[in-house]
C-alpha positions as CSV (number, residue, x, y, z in Angstrom):
1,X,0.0,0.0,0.0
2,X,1.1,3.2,-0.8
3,X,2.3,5.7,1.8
4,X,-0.4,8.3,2.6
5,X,-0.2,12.3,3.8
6,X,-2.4,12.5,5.9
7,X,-3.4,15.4,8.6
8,X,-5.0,14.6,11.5
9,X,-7.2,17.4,13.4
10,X,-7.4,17.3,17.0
11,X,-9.1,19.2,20.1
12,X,-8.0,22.5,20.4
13,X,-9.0,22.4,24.4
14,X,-6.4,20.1,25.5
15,X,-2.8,19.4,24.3
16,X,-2.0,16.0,22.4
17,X,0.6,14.9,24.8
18,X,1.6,13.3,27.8
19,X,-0.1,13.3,30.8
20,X,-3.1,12.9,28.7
21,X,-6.0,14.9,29.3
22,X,-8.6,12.0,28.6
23,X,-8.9,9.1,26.0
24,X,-9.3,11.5,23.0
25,X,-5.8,12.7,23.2
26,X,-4.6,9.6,24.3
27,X,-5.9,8.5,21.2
28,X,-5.0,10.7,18.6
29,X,-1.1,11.0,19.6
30,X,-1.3,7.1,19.4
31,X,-2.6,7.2,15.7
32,X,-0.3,9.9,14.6
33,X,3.0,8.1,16.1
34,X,1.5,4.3,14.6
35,X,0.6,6.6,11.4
36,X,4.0,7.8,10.7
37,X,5.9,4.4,12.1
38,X,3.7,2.8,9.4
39,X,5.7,5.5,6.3
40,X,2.9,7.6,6.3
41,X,3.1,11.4,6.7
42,X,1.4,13.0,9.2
43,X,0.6,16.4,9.8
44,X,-1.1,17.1,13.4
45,X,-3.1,20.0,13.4
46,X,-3.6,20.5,17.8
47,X,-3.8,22.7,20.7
48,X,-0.6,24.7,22.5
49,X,1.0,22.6,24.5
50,X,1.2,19.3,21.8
51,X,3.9,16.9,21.7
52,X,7.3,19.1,20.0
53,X,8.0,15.1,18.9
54,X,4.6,15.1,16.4
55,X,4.7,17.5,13.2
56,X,2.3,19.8,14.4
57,X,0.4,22.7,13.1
58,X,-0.9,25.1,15.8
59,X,-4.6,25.5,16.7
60,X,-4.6,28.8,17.8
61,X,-6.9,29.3,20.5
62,X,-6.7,32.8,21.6
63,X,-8.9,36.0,22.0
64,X,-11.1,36.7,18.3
65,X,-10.1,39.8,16.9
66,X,-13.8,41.4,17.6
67,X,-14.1,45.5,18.5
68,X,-15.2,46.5,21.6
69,X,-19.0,47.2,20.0
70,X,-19.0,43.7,18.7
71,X,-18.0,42.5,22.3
72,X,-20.8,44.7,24.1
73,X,-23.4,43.0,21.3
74,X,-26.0,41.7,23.1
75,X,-25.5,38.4,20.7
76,X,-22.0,38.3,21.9
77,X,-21.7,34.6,23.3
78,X,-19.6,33.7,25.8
79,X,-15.7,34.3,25.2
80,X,-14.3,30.8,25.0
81,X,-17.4,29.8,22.3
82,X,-16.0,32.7,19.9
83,X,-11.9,31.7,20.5
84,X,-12.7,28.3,19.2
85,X,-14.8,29.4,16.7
86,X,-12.4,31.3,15.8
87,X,-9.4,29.1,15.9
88,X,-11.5,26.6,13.7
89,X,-12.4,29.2,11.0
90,X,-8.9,30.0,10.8
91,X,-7.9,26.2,10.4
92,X,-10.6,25.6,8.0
93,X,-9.5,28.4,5.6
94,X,-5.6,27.3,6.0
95,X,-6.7,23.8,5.1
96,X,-8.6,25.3,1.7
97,X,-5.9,27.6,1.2
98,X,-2.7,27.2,2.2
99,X,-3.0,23.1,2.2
100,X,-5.3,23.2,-0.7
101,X,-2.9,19.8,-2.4
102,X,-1.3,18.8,1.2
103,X,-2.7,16.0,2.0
104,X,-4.7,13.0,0.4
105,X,-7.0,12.6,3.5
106,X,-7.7,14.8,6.1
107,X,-8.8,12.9,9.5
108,X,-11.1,14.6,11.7
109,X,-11.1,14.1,15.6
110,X,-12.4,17.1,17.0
111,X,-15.8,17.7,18.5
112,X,-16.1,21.1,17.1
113,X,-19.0,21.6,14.2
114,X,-16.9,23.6,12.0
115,X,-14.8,21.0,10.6
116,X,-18.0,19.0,8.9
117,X,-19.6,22.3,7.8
118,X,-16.9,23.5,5.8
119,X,-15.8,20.4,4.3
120,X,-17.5,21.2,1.0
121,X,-14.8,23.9,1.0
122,X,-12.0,21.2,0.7
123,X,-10.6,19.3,-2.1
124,X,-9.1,16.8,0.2
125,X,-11.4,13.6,1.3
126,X,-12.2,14.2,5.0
127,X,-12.9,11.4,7.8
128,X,-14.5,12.8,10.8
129,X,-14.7,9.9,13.7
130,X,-17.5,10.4,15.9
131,X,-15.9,9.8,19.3
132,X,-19.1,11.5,21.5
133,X,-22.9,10.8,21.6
134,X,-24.7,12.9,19.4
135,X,-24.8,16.7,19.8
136,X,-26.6,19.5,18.7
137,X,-24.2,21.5,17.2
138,X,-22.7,18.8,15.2
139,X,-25.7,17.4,14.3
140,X,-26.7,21.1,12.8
141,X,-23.6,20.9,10.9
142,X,-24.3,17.5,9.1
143,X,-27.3,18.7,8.3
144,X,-26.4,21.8,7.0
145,X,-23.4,21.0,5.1
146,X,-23.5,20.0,1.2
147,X,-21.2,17.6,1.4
148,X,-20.3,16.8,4.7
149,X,-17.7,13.8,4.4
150,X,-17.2,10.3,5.3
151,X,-17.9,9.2,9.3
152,X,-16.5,6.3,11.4
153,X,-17.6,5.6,15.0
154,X,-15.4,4.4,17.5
155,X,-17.9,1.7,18.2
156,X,-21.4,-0.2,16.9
157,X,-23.1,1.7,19.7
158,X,-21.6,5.1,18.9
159,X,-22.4,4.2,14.9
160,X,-26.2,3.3,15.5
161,X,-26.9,6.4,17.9
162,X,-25.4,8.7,15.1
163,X,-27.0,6.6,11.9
164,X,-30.0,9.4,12.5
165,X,-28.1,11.8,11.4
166,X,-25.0,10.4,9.5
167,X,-26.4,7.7,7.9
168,X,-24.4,4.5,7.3
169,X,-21.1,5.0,9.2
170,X,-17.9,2.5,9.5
171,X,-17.1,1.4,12.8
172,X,-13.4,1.3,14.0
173,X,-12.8,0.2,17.5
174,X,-10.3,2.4,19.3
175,X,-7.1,0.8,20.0
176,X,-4.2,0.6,22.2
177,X,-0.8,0.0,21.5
178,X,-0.3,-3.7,22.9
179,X,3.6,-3.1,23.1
180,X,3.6,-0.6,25.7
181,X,0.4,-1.5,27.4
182,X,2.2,-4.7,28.5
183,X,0.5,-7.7,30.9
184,X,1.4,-7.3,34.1
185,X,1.6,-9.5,37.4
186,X,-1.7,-7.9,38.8
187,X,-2.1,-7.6,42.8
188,X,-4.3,-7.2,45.9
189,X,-5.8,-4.2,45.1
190,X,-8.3,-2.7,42.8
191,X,-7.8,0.0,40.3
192,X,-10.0,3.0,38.7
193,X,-8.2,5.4,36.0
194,X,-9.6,8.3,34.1
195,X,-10.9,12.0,34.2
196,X,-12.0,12.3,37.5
197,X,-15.5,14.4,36.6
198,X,-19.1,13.3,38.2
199,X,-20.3,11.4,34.7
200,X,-17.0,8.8,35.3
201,X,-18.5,7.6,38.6
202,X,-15.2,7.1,40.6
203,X,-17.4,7.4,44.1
204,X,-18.9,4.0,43.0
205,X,-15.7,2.8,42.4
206,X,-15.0,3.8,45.7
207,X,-18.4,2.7,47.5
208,X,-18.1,-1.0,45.8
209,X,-13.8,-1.3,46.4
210,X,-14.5,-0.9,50.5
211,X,-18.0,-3.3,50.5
212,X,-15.7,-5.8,48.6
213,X,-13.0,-5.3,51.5
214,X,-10.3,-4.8,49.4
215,X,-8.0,-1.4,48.2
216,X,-8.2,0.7,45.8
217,X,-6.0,3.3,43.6
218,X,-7.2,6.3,41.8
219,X,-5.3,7.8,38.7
220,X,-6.0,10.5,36.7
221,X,-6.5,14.1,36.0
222,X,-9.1,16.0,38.3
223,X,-11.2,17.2,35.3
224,X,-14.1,18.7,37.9
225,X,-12.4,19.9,41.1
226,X,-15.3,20.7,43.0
227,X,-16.7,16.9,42.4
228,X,-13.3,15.5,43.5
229,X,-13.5,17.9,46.5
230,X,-16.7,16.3,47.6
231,X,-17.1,13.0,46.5
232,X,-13.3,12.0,46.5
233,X,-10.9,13.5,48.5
234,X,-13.1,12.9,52.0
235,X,-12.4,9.5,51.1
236,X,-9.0,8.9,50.5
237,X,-7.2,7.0,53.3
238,X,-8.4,4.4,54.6
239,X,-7.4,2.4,51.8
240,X,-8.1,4.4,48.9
241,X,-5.3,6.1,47.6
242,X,-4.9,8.7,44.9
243,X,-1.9,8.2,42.6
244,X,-2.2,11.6,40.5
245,X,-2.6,12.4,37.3
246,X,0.3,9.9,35.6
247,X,2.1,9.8,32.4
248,X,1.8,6.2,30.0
249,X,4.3,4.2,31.7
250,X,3.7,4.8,35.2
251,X,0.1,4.2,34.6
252,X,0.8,0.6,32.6
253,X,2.5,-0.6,35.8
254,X,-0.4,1.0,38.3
255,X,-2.7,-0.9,36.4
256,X,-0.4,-4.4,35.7
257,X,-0.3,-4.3,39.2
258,X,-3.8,-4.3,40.1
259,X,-5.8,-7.3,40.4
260,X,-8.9,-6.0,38.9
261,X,-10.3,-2.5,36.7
262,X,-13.6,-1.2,38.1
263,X,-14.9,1.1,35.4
264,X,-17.7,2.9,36.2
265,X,-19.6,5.2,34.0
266,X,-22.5,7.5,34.4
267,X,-23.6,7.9,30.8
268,X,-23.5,6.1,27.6
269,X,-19.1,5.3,27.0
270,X,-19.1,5.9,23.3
271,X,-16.2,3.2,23.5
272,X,-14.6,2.7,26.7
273,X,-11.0,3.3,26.3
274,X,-10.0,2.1,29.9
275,X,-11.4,-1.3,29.6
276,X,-9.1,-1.9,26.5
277,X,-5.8,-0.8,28.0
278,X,-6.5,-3.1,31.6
279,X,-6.9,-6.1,29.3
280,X,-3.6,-5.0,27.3
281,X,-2.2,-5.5,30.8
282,X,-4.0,-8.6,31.6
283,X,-5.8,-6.8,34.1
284,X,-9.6,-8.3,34.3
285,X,-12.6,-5.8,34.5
286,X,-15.3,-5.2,36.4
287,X,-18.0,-3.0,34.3
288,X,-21.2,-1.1,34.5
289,X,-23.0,-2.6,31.0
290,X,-23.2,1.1,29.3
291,X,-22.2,2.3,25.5
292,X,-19.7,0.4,23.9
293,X,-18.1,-1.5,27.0
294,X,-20.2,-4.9,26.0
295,X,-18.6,-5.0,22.9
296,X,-15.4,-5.3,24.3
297,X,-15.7,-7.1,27.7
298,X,-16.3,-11.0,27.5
299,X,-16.9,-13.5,30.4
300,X,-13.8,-14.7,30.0
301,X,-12.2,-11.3,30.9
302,X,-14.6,-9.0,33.0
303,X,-17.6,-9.1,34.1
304,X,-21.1,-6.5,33.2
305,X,-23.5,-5.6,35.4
306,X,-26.5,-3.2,35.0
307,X,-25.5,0.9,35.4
308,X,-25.6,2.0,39.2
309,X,-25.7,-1.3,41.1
310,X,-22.8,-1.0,43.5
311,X,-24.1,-4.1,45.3
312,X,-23.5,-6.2,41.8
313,X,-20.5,-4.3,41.1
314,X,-19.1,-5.7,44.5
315,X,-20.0,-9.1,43.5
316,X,-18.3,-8.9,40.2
317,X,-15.4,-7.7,41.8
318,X,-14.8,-10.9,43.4
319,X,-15.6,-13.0,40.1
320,X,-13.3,-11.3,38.0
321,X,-10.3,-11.5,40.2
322,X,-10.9,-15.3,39.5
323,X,-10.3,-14.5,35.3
324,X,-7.2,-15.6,34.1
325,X,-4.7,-12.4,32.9
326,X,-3.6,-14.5,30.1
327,X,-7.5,-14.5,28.3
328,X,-8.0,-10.6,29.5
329,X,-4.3,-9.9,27.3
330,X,-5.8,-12.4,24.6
331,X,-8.9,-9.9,24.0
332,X,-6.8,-7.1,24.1
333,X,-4.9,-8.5,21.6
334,X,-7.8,-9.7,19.6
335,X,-10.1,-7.2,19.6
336,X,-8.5,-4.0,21.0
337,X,-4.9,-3.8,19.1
338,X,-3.7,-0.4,17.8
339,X,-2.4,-2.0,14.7
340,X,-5.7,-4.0,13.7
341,X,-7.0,0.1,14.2
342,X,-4.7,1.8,12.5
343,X,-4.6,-1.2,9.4
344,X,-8.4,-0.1,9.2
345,X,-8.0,3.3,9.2
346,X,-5.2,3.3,6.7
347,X,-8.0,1.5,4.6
348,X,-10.2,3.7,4.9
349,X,-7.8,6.4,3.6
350,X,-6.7,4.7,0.6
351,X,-10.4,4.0,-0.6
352,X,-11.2,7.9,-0.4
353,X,-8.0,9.3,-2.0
354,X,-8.2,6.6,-4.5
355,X,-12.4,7.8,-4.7
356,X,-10.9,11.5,-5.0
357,X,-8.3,10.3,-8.1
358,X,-10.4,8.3,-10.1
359,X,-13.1,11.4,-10.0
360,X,-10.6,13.8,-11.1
361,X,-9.5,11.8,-14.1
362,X,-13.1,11.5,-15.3
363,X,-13.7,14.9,-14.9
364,X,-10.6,16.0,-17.0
């Protein structure tokens, strides 16, 4: 297969780099380093901060160039709605303009609605992965745009809530690099890793690691400081411990070293990016049954139960300890790998710039 250039648009709220922000960046520095190992080029188009490592191309968030009656408008909305606005506009233009024969596919991974309503505007295939339930704003944009590009869901779940909207869209499961997300030897204690924000549910984590009688580590970034100020910190000690917010490889060994992965979300995971990378380290999981987590957990390496129920959570707690790591790294492996992901992806690519090629030689 032919080697690709390819530009990759990220969030412009958080950097794409190390301590990762959430799953989204996490993912996205994963597919542009697997991208460019593969001989592809790849052009990262993200927010201050990125990986100096990555090519990047700045998002550049800062304050719209608006006079002072625009800014006393009583249409003016809020401040940080109008920066990334703005930042997108300016990206969008650059990518018509300046990048106008750049790239032969540009992939889309940002949750901003500006990307798939000026598509029309390129002459470069765009792929816009729906990583999010839908929302209103990109939903407007869909609508509204002409020609609004191809779509890929991180999940069936994620494709058949969107297929209102989008249509028919592939499905590529995220995917974690199974080198560096190693097995490990597991442990006595429990894990729970992620934002910490109310709609992760880390309290239940919590609630269900001390009826279970057994410890439990925290890791992550405190997304929501007021929640972690009153549903977390009162109950640290005690055996519950917060680890911080840790980069990749201190995080693969936190989690090797755990004996079981309570994941436990409030709303609908799109995908569930934390049950992927405890397999890839033979960790077993213990799951609410929400979004995309079925298609990934099996009974051979976690267990489901129904959103909310602590008590159930506690009793699969004690049934997944009893997995064996080797069949939690086999799914990993199976079903979760970065390079059966990126192979897809890569695809996917191909089949739109060849699309794009063969419709500009019938037109000349």
């Amino acid at each position: 297969m032919r080697a690709l250039r390819v530009a990759l648009i990220a969030s412009s709220r958080y950097p794409v780099n190390q301590p990762f922000a959430g799953g989204l960046e996490a993912h996205v520095w994963h597919l542009a380093a697997a991208l460019r190992n593969a001989g592809h080029s790849v052009t990262l188009f993200a927010g201050p901060g990125s990986d100096p490592e990555l090519d990047c191309e700045l998002i550049d968030v800062r304050p719209a160039p608006l006079s002072t009656a625009a800014r006393t408008d009583i249409s003016m909305p809020a401040e940080h709605f109008m920066q990334e606005h703005h930042a997108y506009l300016d990206l969008m233009l650059r990518l018509s303009r300046n990048y106008a024969d750049s790239f032969d596919v540009i992939h889309n991974h940002s949750l901003h609605y500006l990307p798939v309503a000026m598509t029309s505007t390129l002459n470069t295939p765009v792929l816009t992965t729906l990583h999010t339930p839908p929302t209103p704003w990109l939903e407007s944009a869909i609508a509204a745009g002409s020609s609004p590009g191809r779509f890929a869901a991180v999940s069936n779940f994620t494709a058949e809530a969107w297929k209102h909207a989008a249509g028919d869209v592939d499905v590529v499961h995220n995917g974690v690099d199974t080198d560096h997300w190693r097995q490990g030897p597991g442990g006595q204690r429990l894990i729970w890793f992620g934002r910490i924000v109310p709609e992760k549910g880390a309290h239940h984590a919590i609630a269900a690691a001390r009826a279970a009688g057994m410890p439990l580590v925290l890791a992550g970034p405190i997304s929501d400081h007021a929640y972690f100020s009153e549903w977390i910190e009162p109950e640290l000690g005690n055996s519950v411990d917060y680890l911080g917010h840790l980069v990749t490889d201190d995080l693969v060994t936190a989690v090797g070293n755990s004996a079981v992965a309570l994941v436990t979300p409030q709303w609908d995971e799109p995908y569930g990016l934390v049950v992927a990378e405890s397999l890839a380290c033979g960790t077993p999981v213990a799951a609410y049954g929400r979004g995309g987590i079925p298609e990934i957990l099996t009974p051979d390496c976690g267990r489901l139960v129904p959103a909310d129920d602590v008590r159930a959570l506690t009793a699969a707690i004690g049934e997944a300890r009893q997995l064996d790591r080797a069949s939690a790294r086999a799914r990993a492996l199976s079903h979760c790998s970065q390079r059966r992901m990126v192979d897809r992806y890569i695809e996917l690519y191909d089949e739109m710039a060849c699309s794009v090629t063969t419709s500009s030689r019938r037109a000349s």
